[in-house]
C-alpha positions in Angstrom: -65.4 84.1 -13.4 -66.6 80.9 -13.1 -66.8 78.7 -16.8 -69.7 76.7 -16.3 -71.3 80.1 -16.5 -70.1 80.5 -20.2 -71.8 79.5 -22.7 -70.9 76.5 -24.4 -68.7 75.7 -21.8 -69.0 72.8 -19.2 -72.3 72.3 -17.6 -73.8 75.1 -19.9 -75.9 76.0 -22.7 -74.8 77.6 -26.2 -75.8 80.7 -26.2 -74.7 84.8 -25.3 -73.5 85.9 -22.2 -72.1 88.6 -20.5 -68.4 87.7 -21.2 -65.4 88.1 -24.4 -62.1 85.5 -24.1 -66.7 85.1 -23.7 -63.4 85.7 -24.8 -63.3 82.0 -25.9 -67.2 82.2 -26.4 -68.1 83.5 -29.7 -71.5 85.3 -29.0 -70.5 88.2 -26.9 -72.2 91.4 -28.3 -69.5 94.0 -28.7 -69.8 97.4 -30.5 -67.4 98.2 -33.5 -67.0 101.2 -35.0 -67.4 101.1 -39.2 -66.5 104.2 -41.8 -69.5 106.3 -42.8 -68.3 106.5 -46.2 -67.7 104.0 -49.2 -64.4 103.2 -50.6 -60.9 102.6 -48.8 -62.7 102.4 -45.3 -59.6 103.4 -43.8 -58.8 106.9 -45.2 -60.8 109.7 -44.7 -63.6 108.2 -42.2 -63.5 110.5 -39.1 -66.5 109.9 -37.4 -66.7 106.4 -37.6 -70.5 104.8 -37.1 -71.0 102.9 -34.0 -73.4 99.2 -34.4 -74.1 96.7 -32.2 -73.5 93.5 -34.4 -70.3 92.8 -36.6 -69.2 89.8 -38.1 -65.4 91.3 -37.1 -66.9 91.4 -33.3 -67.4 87.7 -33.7 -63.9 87.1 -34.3 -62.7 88.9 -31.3 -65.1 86.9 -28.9 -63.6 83.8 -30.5 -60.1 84.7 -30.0 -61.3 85.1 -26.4 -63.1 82.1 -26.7 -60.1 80.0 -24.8 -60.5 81.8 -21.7 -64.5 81.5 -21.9 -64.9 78.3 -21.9 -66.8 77.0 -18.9 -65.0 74.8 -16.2 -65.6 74.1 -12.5 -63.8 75.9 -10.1 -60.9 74.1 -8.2 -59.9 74.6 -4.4 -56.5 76.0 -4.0 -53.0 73.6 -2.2 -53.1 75.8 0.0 -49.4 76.6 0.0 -47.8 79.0 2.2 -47.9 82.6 -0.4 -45.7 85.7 0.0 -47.9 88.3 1.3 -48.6 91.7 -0.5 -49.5 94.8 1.4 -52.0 96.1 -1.2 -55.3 94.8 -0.3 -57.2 93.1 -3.0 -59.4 94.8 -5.6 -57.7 98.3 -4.3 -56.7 100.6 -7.1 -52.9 100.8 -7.5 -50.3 102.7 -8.2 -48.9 102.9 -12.5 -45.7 103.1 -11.9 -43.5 100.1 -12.0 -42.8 98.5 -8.4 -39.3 97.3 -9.9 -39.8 93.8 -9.1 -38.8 90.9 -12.0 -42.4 90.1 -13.3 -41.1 86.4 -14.2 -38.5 84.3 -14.4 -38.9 82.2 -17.6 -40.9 81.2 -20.6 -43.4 78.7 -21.5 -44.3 78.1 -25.5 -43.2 81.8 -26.0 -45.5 83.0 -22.7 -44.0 84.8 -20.0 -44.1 82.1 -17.0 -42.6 81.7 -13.0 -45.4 84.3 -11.4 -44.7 85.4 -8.2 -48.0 83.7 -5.6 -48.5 86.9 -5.0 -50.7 89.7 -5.4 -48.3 91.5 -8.0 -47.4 87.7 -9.6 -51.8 87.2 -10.3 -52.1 90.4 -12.0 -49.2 90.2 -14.5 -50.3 86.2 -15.2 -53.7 87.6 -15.9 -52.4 90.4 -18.0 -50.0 88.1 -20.4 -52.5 85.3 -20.5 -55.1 87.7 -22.2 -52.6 88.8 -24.5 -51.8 85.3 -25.7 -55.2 84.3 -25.9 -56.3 87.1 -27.9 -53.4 87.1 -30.4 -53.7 85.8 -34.6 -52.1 82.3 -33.0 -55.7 81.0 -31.6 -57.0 80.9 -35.2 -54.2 78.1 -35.7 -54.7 74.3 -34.4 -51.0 73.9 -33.6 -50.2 77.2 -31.9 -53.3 77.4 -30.5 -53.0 74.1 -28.8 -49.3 75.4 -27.0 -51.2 78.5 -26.1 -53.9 76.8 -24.0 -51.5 74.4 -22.3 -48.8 77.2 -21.6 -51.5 79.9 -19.3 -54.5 76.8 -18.2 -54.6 74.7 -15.2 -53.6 71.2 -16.9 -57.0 70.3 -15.4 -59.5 71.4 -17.9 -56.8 71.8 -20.9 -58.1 69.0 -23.1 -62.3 69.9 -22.9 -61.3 73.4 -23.2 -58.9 72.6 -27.0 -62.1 70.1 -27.9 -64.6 72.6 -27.3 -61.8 75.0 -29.1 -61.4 72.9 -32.4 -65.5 72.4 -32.8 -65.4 76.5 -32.4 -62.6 77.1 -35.4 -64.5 75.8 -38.2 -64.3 76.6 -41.6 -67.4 78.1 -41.7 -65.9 80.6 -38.9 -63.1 81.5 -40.8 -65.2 82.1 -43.9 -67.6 84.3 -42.0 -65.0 86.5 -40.4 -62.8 86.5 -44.0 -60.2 83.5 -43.6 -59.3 81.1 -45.4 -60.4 77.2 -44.5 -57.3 76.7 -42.6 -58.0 79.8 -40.6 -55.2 81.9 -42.4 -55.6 85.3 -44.1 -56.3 85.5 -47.9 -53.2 86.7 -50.3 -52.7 90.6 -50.1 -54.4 90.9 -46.3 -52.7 90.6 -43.4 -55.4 89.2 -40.6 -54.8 91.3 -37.3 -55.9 89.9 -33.3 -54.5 91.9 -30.4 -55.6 92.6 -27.0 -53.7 95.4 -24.9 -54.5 95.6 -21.5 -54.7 99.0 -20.4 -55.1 98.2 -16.5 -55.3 95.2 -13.9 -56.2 94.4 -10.4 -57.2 91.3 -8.0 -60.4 91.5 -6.6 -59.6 87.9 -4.6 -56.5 86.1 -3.4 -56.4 82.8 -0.7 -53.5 81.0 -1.3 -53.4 79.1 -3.9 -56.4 81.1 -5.6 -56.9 84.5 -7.1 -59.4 86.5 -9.0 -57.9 89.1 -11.3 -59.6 91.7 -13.5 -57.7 92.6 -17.1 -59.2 95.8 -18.7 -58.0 96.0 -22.4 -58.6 97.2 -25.5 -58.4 95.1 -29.0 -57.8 95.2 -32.7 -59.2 92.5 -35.0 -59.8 92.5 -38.5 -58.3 92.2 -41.8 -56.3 94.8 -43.4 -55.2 95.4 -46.6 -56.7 96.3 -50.0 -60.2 95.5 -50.9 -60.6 94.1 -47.1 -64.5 93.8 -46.4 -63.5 93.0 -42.6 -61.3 96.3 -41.6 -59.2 96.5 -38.5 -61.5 97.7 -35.3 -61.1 98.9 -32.1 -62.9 97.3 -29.3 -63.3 97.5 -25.4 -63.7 95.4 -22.9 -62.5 93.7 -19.2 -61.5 90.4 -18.8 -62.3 88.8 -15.4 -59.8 85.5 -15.0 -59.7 82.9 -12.0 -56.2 82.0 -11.1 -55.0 78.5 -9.7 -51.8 78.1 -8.4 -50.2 75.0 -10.0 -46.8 73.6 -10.5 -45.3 76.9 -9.3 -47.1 78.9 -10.7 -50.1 81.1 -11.6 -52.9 79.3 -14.1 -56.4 80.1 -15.6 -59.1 77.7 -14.6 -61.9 80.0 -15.8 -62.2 83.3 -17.2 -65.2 85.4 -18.5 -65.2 89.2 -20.5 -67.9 92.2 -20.5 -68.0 95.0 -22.6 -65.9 98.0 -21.7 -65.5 100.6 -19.8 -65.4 102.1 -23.3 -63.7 105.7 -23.7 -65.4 108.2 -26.0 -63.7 108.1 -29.7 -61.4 110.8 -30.8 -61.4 112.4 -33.5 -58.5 110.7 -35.3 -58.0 110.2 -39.1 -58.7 106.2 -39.8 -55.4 105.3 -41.4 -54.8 103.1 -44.6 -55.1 99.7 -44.2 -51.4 99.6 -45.4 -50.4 101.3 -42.4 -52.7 99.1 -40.3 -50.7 96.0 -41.5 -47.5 97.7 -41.2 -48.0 99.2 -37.6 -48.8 95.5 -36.5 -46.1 94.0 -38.3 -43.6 96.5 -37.2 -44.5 96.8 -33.8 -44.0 93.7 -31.1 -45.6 93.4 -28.3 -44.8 93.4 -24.3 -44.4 91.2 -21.3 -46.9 92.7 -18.8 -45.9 93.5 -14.8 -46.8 95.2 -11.9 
């Protein structure tokens, strides 16, 4: 994806496009699913109504705003890469290929990606996860999550354009507090899961990697008029190979592929909080 395609990115116009991290953007149209009845609207709803617009969508193209934002592509260094014998945008295998997805940390983000196939795929798959987690909505973490999975290159427009995108006005309009945290007795909720990856492109010190995930985003807790929601959507990010190691220079999100909805239960919003509180989440590999 290239960001001066995004809007409000570099070179661009405010406005909707096609993407979710327009993940960074903010304007992506997503479809949420909302309980048919009044009350508690996590117990009892089965069939959950389906609209285009939600104010708890908004949120979720926010926390992908990062990855959104709109920057010029950068050549590769052209340094020697291991190669892979999967050929690019091929469907692969599930299992695990048993190799050591990274070799270290950065800000609490898996780092030390392999330059290879394998290496842009689980780079692309942790990134999303950190740039759609509940730390985006904060200055300070959000700041050591941009500068821990972005090419150094286009960190400091991309945290400006950030911090004029987290406004208090946002945060009242998807719930928050001013400061961007959740109001006493709700626990605020951002995840993305990716459910599949591939690379569509790889030269060297480049790569083009696809992340298809599914998210939660909401609040939840009692008397929550933002519940918890399930969305889906794929994640296109373009890789540089910096330092050592695998980096997003641009990124861009469309809406699904979106399976059909089961018929589960909705569960209380106090199991909501509690299943997110209780349950961490993974370092992605191929």
């Amino acid at each position: 994806m290239s960001f001066d395609d995004e809007p409000g990115h570099v070179g661009g116009d405010p406005g909707r496009g096609d993407d979710r991290f327009s993940t960074l953007g903010g304007t992506r149209q997503t479809r949420t699913r909302m309980p048919e009845t009044t009350g508690d609207v996590y117990g009892g709803a089965r069939r959950p109504q389906r609209t285009s617009r939600s104010l708890v969508m908004v949120v979720g193209v926010v926390v992908l705003l990062v990855a959104a934002i709109a920057f010029a592509n950068r050549g590769g260094d052209g340094s020697a890469t291991t190669p892979d014998t999967a050929k690019p945008g091929a469907a692969e295998p599930t299992a695990a290929t048993g190799t050591k997805p990274v070799g270290g940390k950065q800000g609490g983000i898996a780092s030390g990606f392999a330059q290879t196939d394998q290496g842009a795929q689980s780079a692309a798959a942790n990134y999303a996860v950190a740039l759609g987690s509940e730390g985006m909505f904060k200055a300070g973490t959000r700041n050591d999550i941009v500068r821990a999975t972005h090419d150094p290159a286009v960190v400091d427009g991309l945290l400006g354009r950030l911090d004029q995108a987290y406004t208090p006005s946002f945060f009242k309009n998807v719930g928050l507090n001013d400061d961007g945290s959740a109001p006493a007795g709700l626990t605020f909720i951002s995840r993305t899961i990716p459910v599949g990856t591939k690379v569509t492109q790889q030269d060297g010190g480049s790569a083009t990697a696809e992340v298809w995930c599914t998210g939660l985003v909401g609040l939840a807790g009692a008397g929550s008029t933002k519940p918890v929601t399930q969305t889906w959507f794929t994640i296109t990010e373009k890789l540089k190979w910096v330092g050592g190691d695998w980096k997003v220079e641009s990124s861009s999100q469309t809406e699904g592929p979106t399976p059909v909805s089961g018929d589960n239960r909705a569960s209380t919003a106090d199991e909501i909080a509690k299943a997110v509180q209780g349950y961490g989440g993974f370092t992605y590999a191929r």
